[in-house]
N, C-alpha and C positions, 0 to 999 in steps of 0.2 A: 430514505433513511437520513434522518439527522447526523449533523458530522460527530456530535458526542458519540452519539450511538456506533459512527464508524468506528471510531477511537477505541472506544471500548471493547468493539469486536476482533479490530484490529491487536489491538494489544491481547486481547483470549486466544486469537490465532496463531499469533507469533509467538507467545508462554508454548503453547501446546507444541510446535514446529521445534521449537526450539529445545523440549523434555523428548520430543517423538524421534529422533533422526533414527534413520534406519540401518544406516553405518556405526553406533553405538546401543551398548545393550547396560541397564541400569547398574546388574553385576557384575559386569566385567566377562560375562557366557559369550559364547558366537554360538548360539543353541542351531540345532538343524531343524528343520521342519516335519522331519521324519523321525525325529530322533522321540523314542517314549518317553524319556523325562521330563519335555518338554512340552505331553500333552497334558488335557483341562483334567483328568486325574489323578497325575503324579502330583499337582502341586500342592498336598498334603505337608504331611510332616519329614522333613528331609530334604525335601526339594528345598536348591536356594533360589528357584526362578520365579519373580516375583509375578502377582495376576498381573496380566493386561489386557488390553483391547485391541484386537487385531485392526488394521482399517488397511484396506484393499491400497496397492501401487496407485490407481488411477484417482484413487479417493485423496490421497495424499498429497500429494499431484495437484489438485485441484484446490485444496487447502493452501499448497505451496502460493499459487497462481492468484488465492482470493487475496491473498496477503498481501504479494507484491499489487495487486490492483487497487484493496484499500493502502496501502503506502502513496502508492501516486495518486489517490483522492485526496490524502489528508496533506503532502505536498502541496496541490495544488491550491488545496482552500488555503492552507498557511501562507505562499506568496501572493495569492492573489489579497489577502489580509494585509501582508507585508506592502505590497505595492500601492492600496488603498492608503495607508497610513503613513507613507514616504509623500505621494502626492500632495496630502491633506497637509502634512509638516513643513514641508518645501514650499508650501504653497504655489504650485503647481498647478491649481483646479481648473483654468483660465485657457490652457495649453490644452489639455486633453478636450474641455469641453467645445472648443473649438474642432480640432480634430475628431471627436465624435460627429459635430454638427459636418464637415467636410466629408468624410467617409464610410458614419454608420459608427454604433458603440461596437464594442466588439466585449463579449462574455465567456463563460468556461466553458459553455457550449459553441464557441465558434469554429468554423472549418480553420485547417491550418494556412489554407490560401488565401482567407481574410486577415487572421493575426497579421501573416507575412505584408500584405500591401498596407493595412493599415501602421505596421512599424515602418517601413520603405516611406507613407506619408511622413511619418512626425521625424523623419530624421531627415526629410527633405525640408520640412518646417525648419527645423532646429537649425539645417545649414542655410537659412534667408535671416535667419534671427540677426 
């Protein structure tokens, strides 16, 4: 998936989460589930309970879950963006590609035992500077 594409799923997930909570009801009802007026036939004429789409606790749930995972995608592309363009501005390039050539580049796919020694490098660097 392209990051636009996250973005834009992201942001349809998080609209829908955020009209859907389940602790608010559109009219102001706390309708029961057993209650007749609030089933798929009463919502004729009378009824103030608006249609909607039921979607199961676990489905929701999982909606909740996609959300916060695209958030921490689209996070990360944005610092790792942020920190490509701090390097480049600072001019910095000189530093890092050293420490890449010393202990491996390190990418958004890296274990967190490699970020960690590869930071513990360049801050050993930085205190020889």
């Amino acid at each position: 998936m392209r990051r636009h594409e996250v973005k834009e799923c992201q942001k349809t997930i998080s609209e829908y989460l955020s009209k859907s909570g389940f602790s608010e009801v559109p009219n102001g009802n706390t309708p029961s589930p057993l209650s007749p007026t609030n089933s798929v036939g009463s919502q004729g004429s009378g009824s103030n309970t608006p249609p909607c789409s039921l979607v199961p606790i676990q489905v929701h749930g999982a909606f909740q879950r996609q959300d916060m995972f695209f958030n921490y995608l689209v996070m990360c592309h944005d610092l790792w963006e942020l920190a490509d363009a701090t390097v480049i501005k600072g001019n910095h390039t000189d530093f890092f590609i050293g420490l890449d050539h010393e202990n491996g580049p390190i990418t958004l796919h890296s274990s967190l035992s490699k970020v960690v020694k590869y930071v513990h490098a360049g801050l050993q660097k930085l205190k020889q500077m």
